[in-house]
C-alpha positions as CSV (number, residue, x, y, z in Angstrom):
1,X,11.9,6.3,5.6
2,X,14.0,8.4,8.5
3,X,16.1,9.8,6.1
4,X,14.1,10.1,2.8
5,X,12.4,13.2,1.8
6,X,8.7,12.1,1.0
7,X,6.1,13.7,-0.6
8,X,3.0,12.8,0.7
9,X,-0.4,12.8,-2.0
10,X,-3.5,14.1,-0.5
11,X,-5.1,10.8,0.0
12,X,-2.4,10.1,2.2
13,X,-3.1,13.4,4.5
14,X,-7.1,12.5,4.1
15,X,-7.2,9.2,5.4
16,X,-5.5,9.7,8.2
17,X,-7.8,12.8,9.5
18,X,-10.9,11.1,7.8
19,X,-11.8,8.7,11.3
20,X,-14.5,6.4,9.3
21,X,-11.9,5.2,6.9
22,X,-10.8,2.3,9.2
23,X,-7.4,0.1,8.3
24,X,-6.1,3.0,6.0
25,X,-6.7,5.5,9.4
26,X,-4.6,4.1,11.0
27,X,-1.9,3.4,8.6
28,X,-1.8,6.6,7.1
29,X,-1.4,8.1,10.7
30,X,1.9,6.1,11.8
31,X,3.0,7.0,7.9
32,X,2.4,10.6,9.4
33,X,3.8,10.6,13.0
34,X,6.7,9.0,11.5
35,X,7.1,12.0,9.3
36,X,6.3,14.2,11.9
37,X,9.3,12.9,13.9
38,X,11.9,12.5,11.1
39,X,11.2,16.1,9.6
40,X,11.1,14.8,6.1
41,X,7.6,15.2,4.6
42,X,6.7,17.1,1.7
43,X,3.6,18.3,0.2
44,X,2.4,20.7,-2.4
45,X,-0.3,23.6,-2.3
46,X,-2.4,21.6,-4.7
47,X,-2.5,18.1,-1.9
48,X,-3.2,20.9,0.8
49,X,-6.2,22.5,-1.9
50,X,-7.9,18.6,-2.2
51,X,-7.2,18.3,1.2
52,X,-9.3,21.5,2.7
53,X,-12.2,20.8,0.1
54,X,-12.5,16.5,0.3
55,X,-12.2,17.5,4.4
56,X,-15.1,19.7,4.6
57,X,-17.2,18.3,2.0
58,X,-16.6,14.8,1.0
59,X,-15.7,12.9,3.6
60,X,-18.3,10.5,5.6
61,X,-18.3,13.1,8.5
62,X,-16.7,16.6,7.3
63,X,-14.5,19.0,9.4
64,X,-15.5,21.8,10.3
65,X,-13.6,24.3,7.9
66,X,-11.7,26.6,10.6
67,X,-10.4,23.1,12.0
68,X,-9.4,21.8,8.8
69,X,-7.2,25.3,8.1
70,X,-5.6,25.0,12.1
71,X,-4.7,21.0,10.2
72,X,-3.6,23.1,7.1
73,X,-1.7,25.4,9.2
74,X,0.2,22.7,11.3
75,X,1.6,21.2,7.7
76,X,3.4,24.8,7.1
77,X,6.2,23.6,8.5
78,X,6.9,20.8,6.3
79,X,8.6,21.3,2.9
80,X,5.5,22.9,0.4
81,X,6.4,23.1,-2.8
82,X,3.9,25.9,-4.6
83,X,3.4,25.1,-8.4
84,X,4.4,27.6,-10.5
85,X,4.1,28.5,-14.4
86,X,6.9,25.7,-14.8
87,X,4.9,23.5,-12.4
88,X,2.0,23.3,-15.1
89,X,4.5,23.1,-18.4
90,X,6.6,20.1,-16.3
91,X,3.2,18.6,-15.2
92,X,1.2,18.1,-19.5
93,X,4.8,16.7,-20.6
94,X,4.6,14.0,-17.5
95,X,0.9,13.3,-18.3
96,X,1.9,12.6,-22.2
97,X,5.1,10.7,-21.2
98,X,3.5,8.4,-18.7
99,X,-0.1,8.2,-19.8
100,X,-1.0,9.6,-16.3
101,X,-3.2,12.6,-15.4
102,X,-2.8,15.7,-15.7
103,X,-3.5,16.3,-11.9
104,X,-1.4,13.4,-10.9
105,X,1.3,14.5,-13.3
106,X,1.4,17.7,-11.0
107,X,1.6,15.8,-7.7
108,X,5.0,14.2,-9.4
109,X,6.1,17.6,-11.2
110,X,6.1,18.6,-7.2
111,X,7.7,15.6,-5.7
112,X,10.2,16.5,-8.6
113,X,10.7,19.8,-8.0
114,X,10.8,19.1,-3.8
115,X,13.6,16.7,-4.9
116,X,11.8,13.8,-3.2
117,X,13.0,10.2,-2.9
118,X,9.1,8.9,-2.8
119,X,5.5,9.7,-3.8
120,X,3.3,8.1,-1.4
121,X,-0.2,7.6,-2.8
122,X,-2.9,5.1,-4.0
123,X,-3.2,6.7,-6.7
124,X,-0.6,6.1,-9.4
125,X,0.8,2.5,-9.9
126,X,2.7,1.2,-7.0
127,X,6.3,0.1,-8.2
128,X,6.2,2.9,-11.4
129,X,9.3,4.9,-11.3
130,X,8.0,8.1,-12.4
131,X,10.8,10.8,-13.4
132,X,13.0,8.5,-11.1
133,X,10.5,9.2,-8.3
134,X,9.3,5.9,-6.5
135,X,5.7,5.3,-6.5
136,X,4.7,3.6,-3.4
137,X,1.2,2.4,-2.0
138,X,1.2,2.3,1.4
139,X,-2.1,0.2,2.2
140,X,-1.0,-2.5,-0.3
């Protein structure tokens, strides 16, 4: 993974803030501190968007929402890929061609777009090449 460019989906970033979610905690926090240390994680506006609202409102015990921007904040410095008119054109024809949706099909139109080697989530199929993008479930 050191030299990879990986785009990380929002459950990724969630679990390893969200403290009550055990096993995937702590996975998804080496997956993180790994990325942290190589430089090569990506995300898009739309993980840091589910990420800011599932934070403050969904999880077991929410964030406070100023700490959950400062969180937000810290991930400017990765590779961010804003979606764009394209993004959302890109994004219906993956849904169609891959039976996926639409929201997911915009998490891979921005791993695309990034130029990422990996998607790392739980949820697409693991081992699905999407768009030649690796899928990849890290707590399997």
């Amino acid at each position: 993974m050191s030299g990879d460019k990986i785009f990380v989906d929002t459950n990724i970033l969630v679990y390893s803030h969200d403290v009550d979610a055990e096993q995937k905690h702590q996975i998804a926090q080496n997956i993180l501190l790994e990325l942290w240390k190589n430089r090569n994680g990506a995300l898009s506006v739309q993980v840091l968007q589910e990420f800011y609202v599932t934070m403050t409102r969904k999880v077991l015990h929410p964030i406070p929402p100023n700490s959950v921007r400062n969180i937000i904040r810290d991930y400017f410095s990765w590779h961010i890929e804003i979606n764009d008119l394209n993004s959302i054109l890109i994004a219906s024809r993956i849904g169609e061609d891959y039976k996926i949706s639409f929201w997911d099909a915009l998490i891979v139109a921005a791993a695309l777009k990034a130029k990422a080697d990996k998607i790392l989530t739980e949820d697409l199929q693991a081992g699905q090449i999407i768009e030649g993008i690796p899928i990849e479930n890290p707590f399997k």
